[in-house]
C-alpha positions as CSV (number, residue, x, y, z in Angstrom):
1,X,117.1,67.5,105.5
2,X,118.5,69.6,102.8
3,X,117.1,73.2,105.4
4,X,118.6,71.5,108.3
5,X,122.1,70.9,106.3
6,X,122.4,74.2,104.5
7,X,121.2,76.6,107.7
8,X,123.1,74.7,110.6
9,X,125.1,77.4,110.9
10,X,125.4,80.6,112.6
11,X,121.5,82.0,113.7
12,X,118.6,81.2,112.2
13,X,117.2,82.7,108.7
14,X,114.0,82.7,108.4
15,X,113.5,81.6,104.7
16,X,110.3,82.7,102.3
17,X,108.1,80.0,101.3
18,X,109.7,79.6,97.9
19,X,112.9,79.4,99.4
20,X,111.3,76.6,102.1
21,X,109.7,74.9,98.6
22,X,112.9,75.0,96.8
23,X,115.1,73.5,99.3
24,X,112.1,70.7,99.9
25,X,111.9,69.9,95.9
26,X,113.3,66.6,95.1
27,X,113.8,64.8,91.7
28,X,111.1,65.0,89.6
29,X,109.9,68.6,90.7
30,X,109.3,71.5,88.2
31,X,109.9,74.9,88.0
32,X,110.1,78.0,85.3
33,X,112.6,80.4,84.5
34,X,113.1,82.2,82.0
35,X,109.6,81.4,79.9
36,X,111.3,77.5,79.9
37,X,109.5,74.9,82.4
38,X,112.7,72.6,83.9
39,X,112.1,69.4,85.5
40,X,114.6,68.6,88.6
41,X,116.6,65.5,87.2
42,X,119.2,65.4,90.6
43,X,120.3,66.9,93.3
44,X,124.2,67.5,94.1
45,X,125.3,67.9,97.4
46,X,129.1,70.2,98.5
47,X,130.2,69.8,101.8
48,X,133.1,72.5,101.8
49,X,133.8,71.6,105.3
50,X,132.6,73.8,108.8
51,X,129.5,72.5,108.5
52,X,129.0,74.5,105.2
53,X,126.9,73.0,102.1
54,X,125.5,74.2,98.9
55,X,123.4,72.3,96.7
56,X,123.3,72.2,92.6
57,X,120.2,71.1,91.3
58,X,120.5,69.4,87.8
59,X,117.4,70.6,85.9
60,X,115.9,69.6,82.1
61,X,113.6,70.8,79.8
62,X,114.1,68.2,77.3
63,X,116.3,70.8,74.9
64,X,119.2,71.4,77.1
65,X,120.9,70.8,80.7
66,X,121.3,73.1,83.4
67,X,122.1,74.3,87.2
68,X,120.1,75.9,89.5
69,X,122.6,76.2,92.2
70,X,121.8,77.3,95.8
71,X,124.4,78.7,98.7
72,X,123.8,80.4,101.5
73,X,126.3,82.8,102.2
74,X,126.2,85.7,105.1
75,X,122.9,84.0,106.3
76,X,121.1,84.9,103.0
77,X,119.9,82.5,100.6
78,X,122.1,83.1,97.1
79,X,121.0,81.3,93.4
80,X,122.6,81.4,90.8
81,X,121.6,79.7,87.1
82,X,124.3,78.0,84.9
83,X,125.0,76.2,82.1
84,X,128.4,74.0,81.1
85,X,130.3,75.2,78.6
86,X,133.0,73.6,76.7
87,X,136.9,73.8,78.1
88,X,137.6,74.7,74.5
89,X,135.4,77.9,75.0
90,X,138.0,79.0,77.4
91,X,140.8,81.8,76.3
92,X,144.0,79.8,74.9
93,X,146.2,79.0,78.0
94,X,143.8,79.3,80.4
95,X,142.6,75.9,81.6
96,X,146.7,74.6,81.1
97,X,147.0,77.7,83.5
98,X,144.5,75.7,86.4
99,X,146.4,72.4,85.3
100,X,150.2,74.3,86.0
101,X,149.8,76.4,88.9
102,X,148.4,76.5,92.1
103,X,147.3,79.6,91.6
104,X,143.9,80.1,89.5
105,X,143.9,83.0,87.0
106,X,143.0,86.5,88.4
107,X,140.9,87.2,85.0
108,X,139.7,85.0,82.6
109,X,138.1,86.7,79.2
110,X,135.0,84.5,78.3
111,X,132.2,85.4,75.9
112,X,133.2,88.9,75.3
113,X,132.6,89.1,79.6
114,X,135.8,89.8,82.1
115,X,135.4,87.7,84.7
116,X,137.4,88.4,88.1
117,X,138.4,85.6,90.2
118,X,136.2,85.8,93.3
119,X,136.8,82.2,95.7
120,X,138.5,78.9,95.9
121,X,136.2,76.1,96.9
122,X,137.9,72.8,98.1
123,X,135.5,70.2,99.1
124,X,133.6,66.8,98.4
125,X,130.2,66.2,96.2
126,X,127.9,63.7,95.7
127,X,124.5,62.9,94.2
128,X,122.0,63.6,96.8
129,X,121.5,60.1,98.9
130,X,124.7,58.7,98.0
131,X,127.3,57.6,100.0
132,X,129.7,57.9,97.5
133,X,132.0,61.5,98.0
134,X,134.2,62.8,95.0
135,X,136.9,65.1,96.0
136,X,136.9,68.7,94.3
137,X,138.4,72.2,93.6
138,X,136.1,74.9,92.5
139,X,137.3,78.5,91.7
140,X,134.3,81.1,91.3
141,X,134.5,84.3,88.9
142,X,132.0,86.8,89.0
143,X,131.9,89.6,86.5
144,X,131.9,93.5,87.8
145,X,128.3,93.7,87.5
146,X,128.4,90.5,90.1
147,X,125.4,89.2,87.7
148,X,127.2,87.1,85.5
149,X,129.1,83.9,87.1
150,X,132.1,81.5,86.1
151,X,132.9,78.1,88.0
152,X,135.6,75.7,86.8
153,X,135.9,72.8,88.8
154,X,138.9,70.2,89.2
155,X,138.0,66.9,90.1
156,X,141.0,64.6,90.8
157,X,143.8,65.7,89.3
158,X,142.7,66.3,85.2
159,X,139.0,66.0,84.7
160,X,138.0,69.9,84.5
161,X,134.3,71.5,84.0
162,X,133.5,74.4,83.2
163,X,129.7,76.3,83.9
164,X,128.6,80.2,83.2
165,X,125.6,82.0,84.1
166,X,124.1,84.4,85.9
167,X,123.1,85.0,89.5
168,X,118.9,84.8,90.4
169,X,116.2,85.8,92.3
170,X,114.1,83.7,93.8
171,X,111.3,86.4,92.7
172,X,112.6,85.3,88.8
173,X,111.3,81.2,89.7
174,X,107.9,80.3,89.4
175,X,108.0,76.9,91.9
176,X,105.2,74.2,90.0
């Protein structure tokens, strides 16, 4: 379902097998990156709307939490690997910038990386299978290297998350 939902649109792209395998793992199936073997814990599903999806999955390796997350974007699969970070971590003013205007910052400073506002994302998620659909704003920074990543994300009107990390290959995942 997950192939089907995420390539319904535009022509067909014919995916590797790891890309076939990733988008058929469910909870429970493990990977490696990075020398760290992560165990798939869920699966969240965007619709953003024209029939376009993306998927995080929420992976552990019993020391820490992360995201693999998957988009396809001009007709090519895209991955990117992320970890959330605390609001505090943000520059002063930054997140009471998101919460003021409608307008999201055009650079945010984070981690001694510049980040340069990239896309607005407005859209619905849910856990994978659910039926329940949770209304969301996501703004997307990508550094000038377009390696390093930023999302914050505004669900309802205060509740604000904030994930870094860098984009992947699908070369860089050894599928278990």
């Amino acid at each position: 379902m997950r192939i089907a939902n995420l390539f319904r649109r535009k022509q067909q792209h014919s995916l590797t097998e790891n890309e076939t395998t990733l988008l058929k793992a469910d909870a429970g199936f493990r990977l490696k990156y990075s020398n760290c073997i992560w165990i798939i814990k869920k699966i969240i599903e965007y619709n953003w709307g024209e029939s376009y999806v993306s998927y995080d999955f929420i992976l552990d390796n019993e020391i820490e939490i992360a995201y693999l997350c998957v988009e396809e974007i001009d007709n090519k699969l895209l991955l990117s690997f992320k970890k959330d970070s605390f609001l505090t971590n943000l520059a002063e003013g930054v997140l009471e910038e998101f919460k003021k205007s409608e307008v999201p910052p055009g650079v945010i400073l984070f981690s001694d990386i510049q980040y340069l506002f990239d896309r607005e994302s407005v859209g619905k998620s849910r856990i994978e299978n659910s039926t329940e659909w949770t209304d969301l704003i996501s703004w997307e920074y990508i550094d000038k290297t377009n390696k390093h990543v930023l999302t914050v994300e505004r669900f309802g009107d205060s509740d604000f998350f904030v994930s870094v990390g860098q984009n992947i290959s699908i070369s860089e995942i050894e599928l278990m």
